[in-house]
PAKEVEX-810321 format. One record per residue (C-alpha): residue number from 1; residue in three letters; x, y, z. Coordinates in steps of 0.02 Angstrom, whole numbers. Each point is the difference from the previous one (the first is absolute). Example, Ala and Ser with C-alpha at 12.3 -4.5 7.8 and 13.67 -1.06 7.14 Angstrom:
@domar 1, dose ALA, c1 615, c2 -225, c3 390
@domar 2, dose SER, c1 69, c2 172, c3 -33
//
This chain:
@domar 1, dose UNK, c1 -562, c2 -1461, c3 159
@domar 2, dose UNK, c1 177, c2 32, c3 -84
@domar 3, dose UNK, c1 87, c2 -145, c3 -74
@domar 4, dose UNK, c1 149, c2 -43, c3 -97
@domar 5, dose UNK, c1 -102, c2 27, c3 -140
@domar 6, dose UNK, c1 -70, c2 166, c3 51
@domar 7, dose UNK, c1 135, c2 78, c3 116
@domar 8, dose UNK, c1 -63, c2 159, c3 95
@domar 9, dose UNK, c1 -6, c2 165, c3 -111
@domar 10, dose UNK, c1 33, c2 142, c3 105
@domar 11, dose UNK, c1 -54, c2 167, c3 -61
@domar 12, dose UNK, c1 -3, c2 88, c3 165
@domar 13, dose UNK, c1 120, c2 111, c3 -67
@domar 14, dose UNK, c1 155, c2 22, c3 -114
@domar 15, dose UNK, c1 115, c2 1, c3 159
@domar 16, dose UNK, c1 -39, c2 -163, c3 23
@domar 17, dose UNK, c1 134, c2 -52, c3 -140
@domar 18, dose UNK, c1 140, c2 -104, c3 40
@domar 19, dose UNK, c1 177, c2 29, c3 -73
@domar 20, dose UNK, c1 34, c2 -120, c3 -142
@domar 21, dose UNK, c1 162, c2 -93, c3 -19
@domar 22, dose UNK, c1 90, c2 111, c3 -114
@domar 23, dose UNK, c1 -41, c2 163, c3 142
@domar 24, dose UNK, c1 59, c2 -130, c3 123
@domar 25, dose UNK, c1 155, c2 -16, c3 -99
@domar 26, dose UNK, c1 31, c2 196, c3 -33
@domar 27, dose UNK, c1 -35, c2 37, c3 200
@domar 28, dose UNK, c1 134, c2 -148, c3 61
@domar 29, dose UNK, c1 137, c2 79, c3 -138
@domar 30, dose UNK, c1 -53, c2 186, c3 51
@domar 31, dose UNK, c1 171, c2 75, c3 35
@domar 32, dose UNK, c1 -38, c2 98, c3 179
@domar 33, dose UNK, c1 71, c2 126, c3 136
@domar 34, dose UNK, c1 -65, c2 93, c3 127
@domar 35, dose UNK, c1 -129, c2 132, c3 -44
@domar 36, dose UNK, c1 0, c2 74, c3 171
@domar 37, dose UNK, c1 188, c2 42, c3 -4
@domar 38, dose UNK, c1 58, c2 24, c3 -171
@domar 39, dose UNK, c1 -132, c2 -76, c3 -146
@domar 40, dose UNK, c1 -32, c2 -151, c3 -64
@domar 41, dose UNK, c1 38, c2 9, c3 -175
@domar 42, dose UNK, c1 -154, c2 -109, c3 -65
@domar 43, dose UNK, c1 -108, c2 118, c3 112
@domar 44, dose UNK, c1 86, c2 144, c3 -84
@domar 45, dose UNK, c1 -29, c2 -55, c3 -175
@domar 46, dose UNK, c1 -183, c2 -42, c3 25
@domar 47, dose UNK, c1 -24, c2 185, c3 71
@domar 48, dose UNK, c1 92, c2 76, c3 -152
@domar 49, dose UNK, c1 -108, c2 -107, c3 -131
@domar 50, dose UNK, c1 -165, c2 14, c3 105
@domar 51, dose UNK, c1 18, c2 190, c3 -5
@domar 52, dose UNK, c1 75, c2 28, c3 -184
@domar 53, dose UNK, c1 -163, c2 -117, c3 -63
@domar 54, dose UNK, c1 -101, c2 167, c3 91
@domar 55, dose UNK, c1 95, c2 109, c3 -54
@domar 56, dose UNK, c1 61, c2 48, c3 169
@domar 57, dose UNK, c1 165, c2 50, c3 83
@domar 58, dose UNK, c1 8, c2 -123, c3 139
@domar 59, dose UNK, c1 -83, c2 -162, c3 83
@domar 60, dose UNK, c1 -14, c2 -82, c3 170
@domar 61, dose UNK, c1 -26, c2 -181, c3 36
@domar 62, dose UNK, c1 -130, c2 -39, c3 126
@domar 63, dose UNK, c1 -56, c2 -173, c3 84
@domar 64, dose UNK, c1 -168, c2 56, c3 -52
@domar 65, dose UNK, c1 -113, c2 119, c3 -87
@domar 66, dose UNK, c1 -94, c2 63, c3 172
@domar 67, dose UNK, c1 157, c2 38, c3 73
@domar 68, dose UNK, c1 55, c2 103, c3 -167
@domar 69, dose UNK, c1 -167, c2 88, c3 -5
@domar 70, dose UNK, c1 11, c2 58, c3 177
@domar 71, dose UNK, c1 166, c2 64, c3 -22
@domar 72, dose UNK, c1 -60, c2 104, c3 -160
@domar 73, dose UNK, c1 -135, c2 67, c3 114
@domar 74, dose UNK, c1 107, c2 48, c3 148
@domar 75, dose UNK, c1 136, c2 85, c3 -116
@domar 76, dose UNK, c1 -129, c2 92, c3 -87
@domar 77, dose UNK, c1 -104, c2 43, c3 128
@domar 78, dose UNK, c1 -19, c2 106, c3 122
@domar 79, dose UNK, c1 -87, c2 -51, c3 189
@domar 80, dose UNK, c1 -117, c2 72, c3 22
@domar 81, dose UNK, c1 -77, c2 33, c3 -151
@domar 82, dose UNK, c1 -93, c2 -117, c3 -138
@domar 83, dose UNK, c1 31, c2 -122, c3 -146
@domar 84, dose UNK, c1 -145, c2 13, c3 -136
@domar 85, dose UNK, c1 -33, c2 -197, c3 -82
@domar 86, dose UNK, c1 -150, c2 -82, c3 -86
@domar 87, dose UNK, c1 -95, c2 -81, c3 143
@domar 88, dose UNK, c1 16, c2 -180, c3 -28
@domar 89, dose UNK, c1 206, c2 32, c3 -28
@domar 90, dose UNK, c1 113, c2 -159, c3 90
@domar 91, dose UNK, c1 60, c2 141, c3 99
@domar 92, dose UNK, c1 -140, c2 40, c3 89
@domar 93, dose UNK, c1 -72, c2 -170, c3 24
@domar 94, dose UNK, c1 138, c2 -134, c3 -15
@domar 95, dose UNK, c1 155, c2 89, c3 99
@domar 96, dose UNK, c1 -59, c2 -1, c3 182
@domar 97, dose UNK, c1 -24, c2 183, c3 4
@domar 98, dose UNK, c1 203, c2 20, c3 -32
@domar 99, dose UNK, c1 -37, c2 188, c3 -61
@domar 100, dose UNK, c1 -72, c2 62, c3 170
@domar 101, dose UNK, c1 97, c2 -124, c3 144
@domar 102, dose UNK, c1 151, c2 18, c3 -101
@domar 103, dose UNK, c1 24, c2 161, c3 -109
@domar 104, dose UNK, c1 -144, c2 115, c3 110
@domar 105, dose UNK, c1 -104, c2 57, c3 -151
@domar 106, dose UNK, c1 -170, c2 -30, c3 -48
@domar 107, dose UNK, c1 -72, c2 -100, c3 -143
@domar 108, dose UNK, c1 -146, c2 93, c3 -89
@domar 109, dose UNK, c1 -83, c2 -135, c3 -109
@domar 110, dose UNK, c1 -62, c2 88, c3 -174
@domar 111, dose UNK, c1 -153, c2 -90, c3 -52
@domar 112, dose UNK, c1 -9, c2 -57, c3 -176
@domar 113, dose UNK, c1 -138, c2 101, c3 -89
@domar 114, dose UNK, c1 -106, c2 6, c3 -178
@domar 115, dose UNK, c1 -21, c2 -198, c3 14
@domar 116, dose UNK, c1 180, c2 -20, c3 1
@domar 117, dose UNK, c1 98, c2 -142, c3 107
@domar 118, dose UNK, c1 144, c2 90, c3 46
@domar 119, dose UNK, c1 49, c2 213, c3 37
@domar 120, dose UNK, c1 10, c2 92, c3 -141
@domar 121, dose UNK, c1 84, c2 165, c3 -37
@domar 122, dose UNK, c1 -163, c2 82, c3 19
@domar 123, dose UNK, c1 -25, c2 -89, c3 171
@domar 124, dose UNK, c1 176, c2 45, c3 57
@domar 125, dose UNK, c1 -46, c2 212, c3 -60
@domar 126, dose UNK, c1 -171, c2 -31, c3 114
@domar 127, dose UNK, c1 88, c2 -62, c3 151
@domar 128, dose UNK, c1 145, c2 146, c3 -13
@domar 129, dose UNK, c1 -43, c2 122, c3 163
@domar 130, dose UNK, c1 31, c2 196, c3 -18
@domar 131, dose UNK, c1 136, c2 40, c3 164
@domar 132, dose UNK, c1 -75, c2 15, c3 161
@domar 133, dose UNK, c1 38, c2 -3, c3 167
@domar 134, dose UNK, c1 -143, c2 -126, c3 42
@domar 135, dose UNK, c1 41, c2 -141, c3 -123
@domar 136, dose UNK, c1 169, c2 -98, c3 -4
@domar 137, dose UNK, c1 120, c2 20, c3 -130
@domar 138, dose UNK, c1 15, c2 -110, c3 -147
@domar 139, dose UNK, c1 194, c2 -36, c3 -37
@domar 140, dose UNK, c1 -25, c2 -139, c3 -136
@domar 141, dose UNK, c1 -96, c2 -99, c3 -121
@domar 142, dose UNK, c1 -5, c2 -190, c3 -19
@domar 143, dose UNK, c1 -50, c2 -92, c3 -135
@domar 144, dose UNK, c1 -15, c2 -200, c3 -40
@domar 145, dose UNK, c1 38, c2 -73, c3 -180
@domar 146, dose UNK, c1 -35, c2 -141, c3 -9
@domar 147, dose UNK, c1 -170, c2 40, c3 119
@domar 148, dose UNK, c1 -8, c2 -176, c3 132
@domar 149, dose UNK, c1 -183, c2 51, c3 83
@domar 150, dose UNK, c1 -58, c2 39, c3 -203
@domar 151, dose UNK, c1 38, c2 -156, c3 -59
@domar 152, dose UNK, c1 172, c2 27, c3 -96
@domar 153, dose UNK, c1 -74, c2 152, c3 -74
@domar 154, dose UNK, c1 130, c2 85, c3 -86
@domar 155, dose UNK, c1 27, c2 196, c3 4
@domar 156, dose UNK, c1 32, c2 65, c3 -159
@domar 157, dose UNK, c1 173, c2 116, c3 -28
@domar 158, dose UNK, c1 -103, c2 133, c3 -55
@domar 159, dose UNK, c1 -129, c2 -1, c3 160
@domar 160, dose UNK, c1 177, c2 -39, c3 110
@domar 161, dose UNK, c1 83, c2 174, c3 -94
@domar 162, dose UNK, c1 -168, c2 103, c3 48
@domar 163, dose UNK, c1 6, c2 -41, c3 182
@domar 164, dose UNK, c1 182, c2 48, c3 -7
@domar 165, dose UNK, c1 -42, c2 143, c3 -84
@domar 166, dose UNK, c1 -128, c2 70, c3 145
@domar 167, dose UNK, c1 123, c2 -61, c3 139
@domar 168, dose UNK, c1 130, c2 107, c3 -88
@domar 169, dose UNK, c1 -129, c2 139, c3 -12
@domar 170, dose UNK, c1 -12, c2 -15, c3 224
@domar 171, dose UNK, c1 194, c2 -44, c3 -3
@domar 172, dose UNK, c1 -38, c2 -173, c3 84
@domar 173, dose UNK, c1 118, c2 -136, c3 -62
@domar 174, dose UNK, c1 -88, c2 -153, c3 -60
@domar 175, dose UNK, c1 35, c2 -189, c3 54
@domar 176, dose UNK, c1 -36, c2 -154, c3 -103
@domar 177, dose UNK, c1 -47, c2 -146, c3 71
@domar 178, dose UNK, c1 49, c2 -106, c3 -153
@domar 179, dose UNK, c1 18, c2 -187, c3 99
@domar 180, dose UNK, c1 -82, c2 -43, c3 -174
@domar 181, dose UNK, c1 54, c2 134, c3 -98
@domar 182, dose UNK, c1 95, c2 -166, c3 -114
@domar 183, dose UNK, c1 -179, c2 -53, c3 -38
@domar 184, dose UNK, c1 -53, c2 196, c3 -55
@domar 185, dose UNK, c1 151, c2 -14, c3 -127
@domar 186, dose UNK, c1 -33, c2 -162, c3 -63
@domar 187, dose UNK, c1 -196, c2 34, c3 -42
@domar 188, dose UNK, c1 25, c2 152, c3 -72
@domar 189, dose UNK, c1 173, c2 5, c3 -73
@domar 190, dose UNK, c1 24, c2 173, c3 77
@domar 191, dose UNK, c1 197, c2 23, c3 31
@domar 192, dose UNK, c1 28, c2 -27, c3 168
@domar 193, dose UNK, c1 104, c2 188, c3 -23
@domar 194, dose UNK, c1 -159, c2 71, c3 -23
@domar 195, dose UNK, c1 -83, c2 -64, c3 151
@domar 196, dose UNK, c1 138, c2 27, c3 100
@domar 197, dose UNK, c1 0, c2 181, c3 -67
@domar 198, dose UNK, c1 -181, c2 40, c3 87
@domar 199, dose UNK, c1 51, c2 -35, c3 189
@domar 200, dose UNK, c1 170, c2 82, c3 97
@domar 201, dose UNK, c1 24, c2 -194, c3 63
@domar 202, dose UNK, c1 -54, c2 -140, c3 -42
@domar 203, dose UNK, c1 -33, c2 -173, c3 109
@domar 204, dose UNK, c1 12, c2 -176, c3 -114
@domar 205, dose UNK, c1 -7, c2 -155, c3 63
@domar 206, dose UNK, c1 123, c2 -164, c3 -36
@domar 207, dose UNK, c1 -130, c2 -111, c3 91
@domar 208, dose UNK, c1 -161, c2 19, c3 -101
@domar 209, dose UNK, c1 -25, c2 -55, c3 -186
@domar 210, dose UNK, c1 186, c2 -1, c3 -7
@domar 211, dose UNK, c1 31, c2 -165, c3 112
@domar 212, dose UNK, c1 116, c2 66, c3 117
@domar 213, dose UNK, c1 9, c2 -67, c3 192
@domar 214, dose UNK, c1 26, c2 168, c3 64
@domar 215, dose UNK, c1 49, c2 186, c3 -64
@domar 216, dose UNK, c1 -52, c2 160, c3 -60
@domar 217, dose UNK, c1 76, c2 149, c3 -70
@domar 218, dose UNK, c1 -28, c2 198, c3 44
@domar 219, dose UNK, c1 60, c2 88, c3 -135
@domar 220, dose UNK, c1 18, c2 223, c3 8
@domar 221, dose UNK, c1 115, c2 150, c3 -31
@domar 222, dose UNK, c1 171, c2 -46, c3 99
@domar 223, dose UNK, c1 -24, c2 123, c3 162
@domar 224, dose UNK, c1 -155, c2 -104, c3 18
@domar 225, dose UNK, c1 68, c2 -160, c3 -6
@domar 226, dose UNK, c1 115, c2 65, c3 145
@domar 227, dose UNK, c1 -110, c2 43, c3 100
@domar 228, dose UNK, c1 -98, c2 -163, c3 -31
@domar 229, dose UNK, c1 164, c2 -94, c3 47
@domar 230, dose UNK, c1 0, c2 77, c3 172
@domar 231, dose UNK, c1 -198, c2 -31, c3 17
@domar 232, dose UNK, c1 37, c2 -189, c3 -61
@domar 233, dose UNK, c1 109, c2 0, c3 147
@domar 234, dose UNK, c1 -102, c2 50, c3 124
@domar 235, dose UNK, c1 -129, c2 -106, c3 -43
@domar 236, dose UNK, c1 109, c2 -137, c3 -3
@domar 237, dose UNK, c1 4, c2 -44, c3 -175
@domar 238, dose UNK, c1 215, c2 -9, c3 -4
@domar 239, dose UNK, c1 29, c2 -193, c3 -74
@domar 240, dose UNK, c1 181, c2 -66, c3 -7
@domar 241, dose UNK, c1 44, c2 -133, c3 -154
@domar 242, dose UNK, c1 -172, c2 45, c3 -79
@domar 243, dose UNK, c1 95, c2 -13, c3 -165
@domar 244, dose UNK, c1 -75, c2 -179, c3 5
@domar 245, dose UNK, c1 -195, c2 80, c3 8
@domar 246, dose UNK, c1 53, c2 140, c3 -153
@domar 247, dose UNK, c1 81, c2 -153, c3 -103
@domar 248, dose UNK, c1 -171, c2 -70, c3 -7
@domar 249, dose UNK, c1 -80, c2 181, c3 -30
@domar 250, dose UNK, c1 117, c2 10, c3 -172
@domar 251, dose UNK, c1 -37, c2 -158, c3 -50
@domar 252, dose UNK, c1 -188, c2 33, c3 4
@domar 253, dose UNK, c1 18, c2 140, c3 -109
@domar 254, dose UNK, c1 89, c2 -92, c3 -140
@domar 255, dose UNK, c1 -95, c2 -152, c3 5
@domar 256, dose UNK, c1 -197, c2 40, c3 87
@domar 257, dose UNK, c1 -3, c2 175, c3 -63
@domar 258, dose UNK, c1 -42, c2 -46, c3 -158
@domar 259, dose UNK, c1 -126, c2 -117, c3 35
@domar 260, dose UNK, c1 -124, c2 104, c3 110
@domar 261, dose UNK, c1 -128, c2 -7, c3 -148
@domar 262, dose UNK, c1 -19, c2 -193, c3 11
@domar 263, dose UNK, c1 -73, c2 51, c3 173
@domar 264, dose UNK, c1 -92, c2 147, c3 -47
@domar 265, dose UNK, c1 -110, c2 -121, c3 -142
@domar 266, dose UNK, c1 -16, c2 -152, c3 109
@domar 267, dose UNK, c1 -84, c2 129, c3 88
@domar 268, dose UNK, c1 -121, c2 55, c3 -116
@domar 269, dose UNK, c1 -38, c2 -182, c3 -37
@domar 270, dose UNK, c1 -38, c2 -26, c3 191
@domar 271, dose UNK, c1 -126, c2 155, c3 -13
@domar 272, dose UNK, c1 -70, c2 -47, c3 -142
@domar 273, dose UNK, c1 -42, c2 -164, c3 59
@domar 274, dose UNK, c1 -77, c2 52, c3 147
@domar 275, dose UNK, c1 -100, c2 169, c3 -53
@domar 276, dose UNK, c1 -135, c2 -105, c3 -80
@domar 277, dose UNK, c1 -67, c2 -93, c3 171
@domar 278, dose UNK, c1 -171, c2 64, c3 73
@domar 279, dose UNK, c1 31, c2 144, c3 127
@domar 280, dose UNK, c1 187, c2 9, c3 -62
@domar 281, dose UNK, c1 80, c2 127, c3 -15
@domar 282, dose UNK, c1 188, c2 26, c3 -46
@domar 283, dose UNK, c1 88, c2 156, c3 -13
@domar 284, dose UNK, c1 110, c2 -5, c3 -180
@domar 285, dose UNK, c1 161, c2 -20, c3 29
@domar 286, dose UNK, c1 140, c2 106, c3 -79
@domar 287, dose UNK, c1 141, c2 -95, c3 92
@domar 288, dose UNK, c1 16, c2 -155, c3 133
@domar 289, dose UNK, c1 -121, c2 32, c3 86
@domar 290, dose UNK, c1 -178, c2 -84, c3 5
@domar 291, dose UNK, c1 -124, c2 95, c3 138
@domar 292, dose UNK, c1 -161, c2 -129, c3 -13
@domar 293, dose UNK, c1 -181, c2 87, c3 74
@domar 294, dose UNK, c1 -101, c2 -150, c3 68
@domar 295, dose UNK, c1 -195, c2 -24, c3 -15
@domar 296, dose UNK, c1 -145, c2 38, c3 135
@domar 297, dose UNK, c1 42, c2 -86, c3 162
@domar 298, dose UNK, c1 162, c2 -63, c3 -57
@domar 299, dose UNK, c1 161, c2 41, c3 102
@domar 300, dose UNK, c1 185, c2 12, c3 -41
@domar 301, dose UNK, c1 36, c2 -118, c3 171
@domar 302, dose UNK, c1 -113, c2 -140, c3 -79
@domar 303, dose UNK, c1 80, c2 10, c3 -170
@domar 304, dose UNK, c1 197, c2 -13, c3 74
@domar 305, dose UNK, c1 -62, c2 -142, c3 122
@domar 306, dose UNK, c1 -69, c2 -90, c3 -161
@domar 307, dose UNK, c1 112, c2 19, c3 -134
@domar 308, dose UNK, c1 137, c2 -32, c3 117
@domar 309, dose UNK, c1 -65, c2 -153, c3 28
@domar 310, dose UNK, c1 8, c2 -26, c3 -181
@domar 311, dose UNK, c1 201, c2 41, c3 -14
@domar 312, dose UNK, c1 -39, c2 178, c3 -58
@domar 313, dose UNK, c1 60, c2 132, c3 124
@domar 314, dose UNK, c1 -84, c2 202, c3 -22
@domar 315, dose UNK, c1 -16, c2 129, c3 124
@domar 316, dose UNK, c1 -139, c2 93, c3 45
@domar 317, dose UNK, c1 5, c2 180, c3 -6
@domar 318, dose UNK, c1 -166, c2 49, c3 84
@domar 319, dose UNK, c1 -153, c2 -94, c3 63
@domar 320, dose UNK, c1 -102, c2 -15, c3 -197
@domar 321, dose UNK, c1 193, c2 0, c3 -91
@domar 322, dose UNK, c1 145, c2 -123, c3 -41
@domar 323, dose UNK, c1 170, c2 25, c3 -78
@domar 324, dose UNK, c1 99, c2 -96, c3 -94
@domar 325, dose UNK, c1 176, c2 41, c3 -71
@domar 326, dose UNK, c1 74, c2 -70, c3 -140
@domar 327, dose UNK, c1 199, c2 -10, c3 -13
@domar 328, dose UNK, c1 156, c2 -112, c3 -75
@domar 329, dose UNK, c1 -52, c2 -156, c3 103
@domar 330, dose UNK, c1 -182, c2 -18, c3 -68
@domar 331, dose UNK, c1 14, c2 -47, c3 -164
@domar 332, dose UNK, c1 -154, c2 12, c3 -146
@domar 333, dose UNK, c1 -73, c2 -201, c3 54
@domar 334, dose UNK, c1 -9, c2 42, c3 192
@domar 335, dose UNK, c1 -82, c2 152, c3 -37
@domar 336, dose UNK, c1 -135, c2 -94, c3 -115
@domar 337, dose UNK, c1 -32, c2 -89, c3 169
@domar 338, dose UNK, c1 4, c2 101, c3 110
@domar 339, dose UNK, c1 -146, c2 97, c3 -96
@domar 340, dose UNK, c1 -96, c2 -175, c3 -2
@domar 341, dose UNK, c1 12, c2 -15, c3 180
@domar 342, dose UNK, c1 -36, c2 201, c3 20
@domar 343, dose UNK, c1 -141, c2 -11, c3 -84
@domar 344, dose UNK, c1 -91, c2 -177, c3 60
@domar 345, dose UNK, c1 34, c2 67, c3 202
@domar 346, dose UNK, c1 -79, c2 164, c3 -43
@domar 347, dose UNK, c1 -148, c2 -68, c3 -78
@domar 348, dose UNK, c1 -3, c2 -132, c3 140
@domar 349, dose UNK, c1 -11, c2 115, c3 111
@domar 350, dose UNK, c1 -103, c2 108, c3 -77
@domar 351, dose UNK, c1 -154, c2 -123, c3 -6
//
């Protein structure tokens, strides 16, 4: 059972991160107004910075990341017609089937080919249709960097650039689903320009690996960002003083920007500490995140319900898998236990 000496570790997810004093502090000072009516001028300055670090003409401040991804989807769009995205995309599986009950279109999953976890270029070129009259028409690609469902796999620029590159070739405008598109640039050092530069908008998320309480950014050419205003609207996404939630947002990217590697190798550590157990098996991380394939007759619900019990929180993901998610409130000792417990419940279980 948790105890003072072994307080609960919760690696659920990185949005399960609470502000820390200083974010406190920057979100009670935040100088406000009303971003319905007339701006508020922290809002403003996150949106500027947000889409400058993409190399983009304009941002939008959302509540959340589904809500920005749905409005890139119903600007883009068309009803009617379909969105191409690798099949196990948080689109398609994680956003209540926003695309069809909210924008009309259809999502075409891409399956991920040649042994590969997520859609390649390649897989995106197989799934383009020729124009006909029996088929719906595809108005726009999707992609996901960093890749949830794959385990924090990260999409490299140059695989990101060829996808663009066939989407240009159809004229469909691409979407990026970047909620941890921080984590992409930290592992890899890639500018995040030159991710930015592969999609016509971008999504990124405040609430993730950055610590946030709420927020994301959609960043795109400025007619775009109009017309996502209007969408944002509609939807319901308007928020007043929300200075105080983009104050937070700016701290995070001078203070936990920086430090997304600390996660990224306290993951690695966790998988490394688990891949060695009989009937293990853990997909290598490249960022956060930790996706942990159980033995024989093993299931995830048995593994939450014991390691919870043991002040160490993971999800499951599917009936044989767990995830856990590192992030700035787990630091190197909790993850050391939490791979202790991890790996005694497994084994337990496993006898």
């Amino acid at each position: 059972m948790p105890t003072s000496l072994h307080p609960i570790i919760d690696l659920r997810s990185d949005t399960v991160t609470r502000p820390s004093a200083v974010m406190r502090r920057a979100m009670a000072e935040a100088e406000v107004g009303d971003d319905v009516l007339d701006g508020d001028p922290t809002v403003r300055r996150l949106e500027a910075r947000v889409a400058s670090l993409l190399g983009k003409e304009s941002g939008l401040f959302f509540p959340s990341g589904t809500m920005a991804n749905q409005t890139a989807i119903w600007v883009h769009a068309a009803p009617g017609t379909e969105v191409l995205l690798d099949a196990n995309a948080h689109i398609i599986h994680w956003e209540m089937a926003g695309a069809a009950a909210l924008a009309g279109v259809q999502v075409r999953p891409v399956p991920a080919g040649d042994e590969r976890t997520v859609a390649s270029a390649a897989d995106f070129t197989r799934a383009m249709r020729p124009p006909s009259p029996h088929a719906p028409l595809a108005t726009l690609v999707c992609v996901e960097n960093t890749h949830n469902g794959a385990g924090g796999k990260v999409t490299s620029v140059e695989e990101l650039t060829a996808i663009r590159a066939i989407a240009d070739d159809h004229r469909l405008p691409v979407h990026m689903d970047g909620a941890r598109l921080w984590n992409a640039h930290a592992a890899t050092g890639t500018p995040l320009t030159e991710l930015g530069a592969t999609a016509h908008t971008v999504m990124l998320s405040f609430s993730k690996g950055l610590g946030c309480p709420v927020g994301a950014m959609l960043v795109g050419d400025a007619d775009t960002i109009r017309r996502a205003h209007m969408v944002r609207k509609r939807l319901g996404g308007g928020m007043r003083q929300s200075g105080i939630l983009a104050a937070a947002a700016l701290h995070a990217l001078d203070a936990h920007l920086g430090r997304l590697q600390e996660d990224h190798a306290n993951a690695s550590v966790l998988a490394a500490a688990l891949s060695g157990a009989p009937g293990v098996r853990v997909v290598p991380p490249d960022t956060n995140i930790v996706m942990i394939d159980l033995p024989r007759g093993v299931t995830s619900t048995a593994v939450v319900e014991a390691t919870r019990a043991e002040g160490v929180w993971v999800a499951p993901w599917s009936a044989t898998r767990v995830r856990a998610v590192t992030h700035l409130d787990v630091d190197a000792a909790s993850v050391a236990r939490a791979a202790d417990v991890l790996g005694s419940v497994i084994q337990r279980l496993a006898r």
